[in-house]
C-alpha positions as CSV (number, residue, x, y, z in Angstrom):
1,X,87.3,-118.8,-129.7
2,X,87.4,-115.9,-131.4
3,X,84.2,-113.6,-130.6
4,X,82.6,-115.4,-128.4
5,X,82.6,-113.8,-124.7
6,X,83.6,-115.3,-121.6
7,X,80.5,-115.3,-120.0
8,X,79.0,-117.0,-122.9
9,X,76.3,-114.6,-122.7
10,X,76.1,-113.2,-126.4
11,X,73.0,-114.4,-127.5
12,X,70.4,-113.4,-124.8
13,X,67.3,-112.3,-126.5
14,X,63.9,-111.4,-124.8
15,X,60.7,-111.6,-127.4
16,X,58.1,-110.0,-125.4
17,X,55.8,-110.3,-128.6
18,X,56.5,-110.9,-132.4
19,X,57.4,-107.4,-133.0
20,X,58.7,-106.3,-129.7
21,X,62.3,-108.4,-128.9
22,X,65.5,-106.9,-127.3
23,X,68.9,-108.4,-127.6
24,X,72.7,-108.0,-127.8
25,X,73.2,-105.9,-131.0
26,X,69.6,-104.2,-130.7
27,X,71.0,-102.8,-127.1
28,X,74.3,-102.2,-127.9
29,X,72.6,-99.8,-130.3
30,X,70.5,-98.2,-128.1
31,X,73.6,-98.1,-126.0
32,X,75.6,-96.1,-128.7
33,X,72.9,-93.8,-129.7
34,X,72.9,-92.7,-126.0
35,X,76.5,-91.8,-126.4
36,X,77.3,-90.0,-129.4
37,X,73.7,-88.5,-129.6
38,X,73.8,-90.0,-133.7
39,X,72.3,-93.1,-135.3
40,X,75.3,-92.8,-137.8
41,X,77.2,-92.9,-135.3
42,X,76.3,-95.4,-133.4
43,X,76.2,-97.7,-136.3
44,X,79.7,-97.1,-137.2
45,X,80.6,-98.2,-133.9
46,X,78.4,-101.1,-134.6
47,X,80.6,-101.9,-137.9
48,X,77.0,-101.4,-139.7
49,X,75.5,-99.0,-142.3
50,X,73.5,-96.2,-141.5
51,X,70.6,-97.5,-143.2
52,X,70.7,-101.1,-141.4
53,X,70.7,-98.9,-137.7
54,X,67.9,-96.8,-138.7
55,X,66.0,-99.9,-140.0
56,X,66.8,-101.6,-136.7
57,X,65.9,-98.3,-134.3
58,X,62.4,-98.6,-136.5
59,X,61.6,-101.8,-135.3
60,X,62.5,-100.7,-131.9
61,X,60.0,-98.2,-132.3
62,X,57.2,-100.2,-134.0
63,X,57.5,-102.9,-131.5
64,X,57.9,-100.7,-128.0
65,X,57.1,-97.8,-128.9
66,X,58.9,-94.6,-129.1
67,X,62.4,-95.8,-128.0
68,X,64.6,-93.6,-129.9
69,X,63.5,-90.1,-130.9
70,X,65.7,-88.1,-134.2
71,X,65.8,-84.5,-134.6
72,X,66.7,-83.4,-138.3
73,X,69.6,-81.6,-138.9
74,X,69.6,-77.8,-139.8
75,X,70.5,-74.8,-137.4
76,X,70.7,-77.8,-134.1
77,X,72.5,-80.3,-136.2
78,X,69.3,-83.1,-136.0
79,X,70.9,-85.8,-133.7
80,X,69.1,-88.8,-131.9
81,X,68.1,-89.9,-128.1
82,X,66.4,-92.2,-126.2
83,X,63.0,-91.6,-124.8
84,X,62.6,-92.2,-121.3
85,X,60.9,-95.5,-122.4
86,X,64.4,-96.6,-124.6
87,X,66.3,-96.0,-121.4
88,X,64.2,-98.1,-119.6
89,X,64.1,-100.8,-121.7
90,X,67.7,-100.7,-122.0
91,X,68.5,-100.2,-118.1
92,X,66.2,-103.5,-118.0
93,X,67.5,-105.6,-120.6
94,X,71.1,-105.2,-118.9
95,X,69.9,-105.7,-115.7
96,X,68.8,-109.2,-117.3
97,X,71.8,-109.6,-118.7
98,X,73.2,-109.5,-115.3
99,X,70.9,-111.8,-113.7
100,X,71.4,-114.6,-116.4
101,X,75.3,-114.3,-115.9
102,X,75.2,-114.8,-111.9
103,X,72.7,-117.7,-112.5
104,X,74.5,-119.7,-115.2
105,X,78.1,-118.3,-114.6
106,X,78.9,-121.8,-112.6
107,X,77.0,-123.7,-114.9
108,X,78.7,-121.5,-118.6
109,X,82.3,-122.5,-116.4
110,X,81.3,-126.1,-116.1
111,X,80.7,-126.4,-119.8
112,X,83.9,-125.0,-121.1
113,X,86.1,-127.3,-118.7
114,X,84.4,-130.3,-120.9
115,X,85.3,-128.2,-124.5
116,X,88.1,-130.3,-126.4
117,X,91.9,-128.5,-126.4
């Protein structure tokens, strides 16, 4: 069972359109960028190449909007944030996360009492 979590929860994805979607790893980015301030950064975290986050933080900006917002480096260093509209969406998507693990927690228990040894 190796990486899967116990709420069975890893995969929830919202597609709002075909360009605008939210899930698990496109969070947990948006997650780590509000941390450390750095889209290398947060990738590292994330296991993943700098170019793969900033590809990713692109379609989170062509598909919401301004989400994440870069300064370049020089005399303040450059760095990364989230708009006010990236913390929303991410304060939303968790709260969704949430509310799907109180609704199907019973259900997600259920299931793995039927898995084989």
């Amino acid at each position: 069972m190796d990486g899967v979590p116990p709420d069975g929860l890893s995969h929830l994805r919202v597609t709002l359109s075909e360009n605008a979607y939210i899930g698990p790893g496109r969070a947990d980015l948006l997650e780590f960028i509000a941390e450390t301030g750095s889209i290398s950064a947060a990738g590292k975290r994330m296991g993943m190449s700098y170019k793969r986050a900033w590809d990713l933080v692109k379609a989170l900006n062509e598909g919401f909007g301004p989400l994440v917002e870069t300064s370049r480096g020089g005399s303040e260093q450059g760095g990364a944030r989230l708009t006010p509209a990236g913390q929303e969406v991410l304060r939303r998507y968790r709260a969704m996360q949430e509310k799907t693990r109180a609704a199907i927690g019973e259900d997600v228990a259920a299931l793995r009492g039927l898995l084989r040894g």
